[in-house]
C-alpha positions in Angstrom: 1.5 -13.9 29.6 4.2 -11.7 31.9 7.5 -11.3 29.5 10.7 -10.7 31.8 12.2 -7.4 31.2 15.0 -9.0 29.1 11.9 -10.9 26.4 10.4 -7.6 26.3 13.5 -5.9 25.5 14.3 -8.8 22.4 10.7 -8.3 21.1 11.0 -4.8 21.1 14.7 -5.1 19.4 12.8 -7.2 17.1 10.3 -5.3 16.3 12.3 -2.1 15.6 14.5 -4.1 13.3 11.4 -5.5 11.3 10.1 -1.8 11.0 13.5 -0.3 10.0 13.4 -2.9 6.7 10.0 -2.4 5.8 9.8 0.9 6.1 5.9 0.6 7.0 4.0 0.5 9.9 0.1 0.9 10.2 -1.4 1.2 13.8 -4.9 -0.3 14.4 -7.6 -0.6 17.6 -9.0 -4.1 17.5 -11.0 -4.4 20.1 -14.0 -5.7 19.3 -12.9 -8.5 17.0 -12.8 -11.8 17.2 -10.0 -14.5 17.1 -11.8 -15.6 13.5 -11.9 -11.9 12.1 -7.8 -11.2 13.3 -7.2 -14.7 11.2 -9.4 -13.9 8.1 -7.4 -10.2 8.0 -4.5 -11.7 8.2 -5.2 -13.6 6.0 -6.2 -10.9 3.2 -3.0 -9.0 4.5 -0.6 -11.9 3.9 -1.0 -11.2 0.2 0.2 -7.9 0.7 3.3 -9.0 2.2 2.3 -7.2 5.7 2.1 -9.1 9.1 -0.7 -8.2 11.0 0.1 -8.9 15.1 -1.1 -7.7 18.5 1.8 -6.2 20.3 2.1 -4.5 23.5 1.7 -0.7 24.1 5.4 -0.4 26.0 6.9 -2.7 23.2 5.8 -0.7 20.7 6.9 2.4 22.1 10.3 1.3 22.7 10.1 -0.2 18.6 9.8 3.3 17.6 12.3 5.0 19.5 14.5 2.6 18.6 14.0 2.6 14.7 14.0 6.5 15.1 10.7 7.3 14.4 9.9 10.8 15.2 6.9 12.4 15.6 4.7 9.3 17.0 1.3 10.6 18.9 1.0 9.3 22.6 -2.4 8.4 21.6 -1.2 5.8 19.3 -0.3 3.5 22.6 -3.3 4.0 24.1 -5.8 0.5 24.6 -5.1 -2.5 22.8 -3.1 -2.1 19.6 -2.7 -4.2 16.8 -0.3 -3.4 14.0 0.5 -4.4 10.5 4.0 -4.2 9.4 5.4 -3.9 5.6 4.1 -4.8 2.5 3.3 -1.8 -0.4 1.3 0.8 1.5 -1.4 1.3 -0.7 -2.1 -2.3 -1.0 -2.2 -2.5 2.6 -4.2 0.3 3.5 -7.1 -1.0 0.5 -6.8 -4.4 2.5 -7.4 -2.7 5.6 -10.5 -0.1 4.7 -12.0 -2.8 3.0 -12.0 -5.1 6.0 -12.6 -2.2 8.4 -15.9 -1.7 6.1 -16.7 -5.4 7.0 -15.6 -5.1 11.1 -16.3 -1.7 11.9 -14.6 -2.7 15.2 -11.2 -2.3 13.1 -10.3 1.3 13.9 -7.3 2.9 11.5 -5.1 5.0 13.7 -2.2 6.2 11.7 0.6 4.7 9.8 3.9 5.4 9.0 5.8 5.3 5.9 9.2 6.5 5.1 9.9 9.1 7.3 5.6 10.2 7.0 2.7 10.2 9.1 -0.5 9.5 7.6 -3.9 10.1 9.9 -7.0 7.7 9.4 -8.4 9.7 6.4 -5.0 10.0 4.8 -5.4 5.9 4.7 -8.7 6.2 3.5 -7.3 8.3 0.5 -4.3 5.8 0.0 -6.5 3.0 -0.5 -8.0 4.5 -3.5 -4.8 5.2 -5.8 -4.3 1.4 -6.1 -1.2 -0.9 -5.4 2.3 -0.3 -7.0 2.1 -3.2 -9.9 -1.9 -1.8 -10.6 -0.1 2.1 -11.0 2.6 0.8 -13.3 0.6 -1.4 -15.4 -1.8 2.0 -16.0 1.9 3.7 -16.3 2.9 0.8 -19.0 -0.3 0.8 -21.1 -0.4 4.9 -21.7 3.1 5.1 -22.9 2.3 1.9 -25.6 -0.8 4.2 -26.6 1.0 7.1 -26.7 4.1 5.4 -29.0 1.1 4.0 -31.2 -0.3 6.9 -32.0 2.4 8.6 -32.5 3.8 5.4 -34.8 -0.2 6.0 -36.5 0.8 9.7 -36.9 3.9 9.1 -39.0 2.4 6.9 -41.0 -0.2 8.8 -42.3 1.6 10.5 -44.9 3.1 7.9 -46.1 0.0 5.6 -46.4 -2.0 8.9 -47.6 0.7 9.2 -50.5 -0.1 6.2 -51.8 -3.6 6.5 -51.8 -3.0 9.5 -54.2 -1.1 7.5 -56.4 -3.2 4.8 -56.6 -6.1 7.2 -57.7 -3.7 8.9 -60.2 -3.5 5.2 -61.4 -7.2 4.7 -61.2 -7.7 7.8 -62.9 -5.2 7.8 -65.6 -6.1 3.7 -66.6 -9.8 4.3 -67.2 
């Protein structure tokens, strides 16, 4: 499909916008996959709250320059690019190594996240510290065992007095 140079210029104004809110970007290669493996990861993405799209190389470029995003790699807009835009960026980097184990056509080629560049293998490691609700339910259930056992703590005494007293009771009533 040709886009006149004013459609490509929306798309890309678009684009830029959409990346300036989220704040995330993930650049992939999809060549290789099929119309039914884009759906299914969009699908798995969608929960994520990233969009997964094919966009063009020049389009993308502009995107970047115009969200002023520094730093990008001319290799990123090399071959047919597919990106995923927004969402938590450990839940969509998990979504997208576990589908690139699936389709190893999927290739991860960088990502960027609030005002950071992260290579393939940085992905890879941002996949396993789990998604933002997953870190602060771990956060949420250490500091309850911590304020138990500190509540346990304090009590002691207390409940260890009274077992003296009761023996003293014991002791004295027999």
């Amino acid at each position: 499909m040709n886009l006149t140079k004013e459609q490509k210029k929306q798309k890309s104004q678009e684009l830029s916008a959409e990346i300036t809110q989220a704040g995330t970007i993930f650049f992939t290669a999809y060549q290789g996959l099929k119309f039914v493996d884009m759906a299914a990861l969009r699908g798995e993405l969608a929960p994520t709250g990233a969009k997964f799209r094919v966009e063009r190389n020049a389009i993308l470029d502009h995107a970047i320059r115009q969200a002023k995003i520094e730093g990008a790699d001319a290799k990123l807009f090399q071959g047919p690019t597919a990106v995923a835009v927004g969402g938590d960026i450990a839940a969509v980097a998990k979504a997208l190594v576990d589908f690139q184990k699936k389709q190893a056509a999927l290739k991860l080629r960088a990502c960027y996240s609030e005002g950071v560049w992260y290579d393939e293998a940085q992905i890879k490691q941002l996949a396993t510290i789990g998604t933002k609700e997953e870190n602060l339910s771990k956060l949420a259930g250490a500091l309850y065992n911590a304020v138990a056992q500190s509540a346990q703590v304090l009590q002691a005494p207390i409940r260890d007095f009274a077992y003296v007293i009761k023996a003293l009771e014991e002791k004295q009533g027999k």
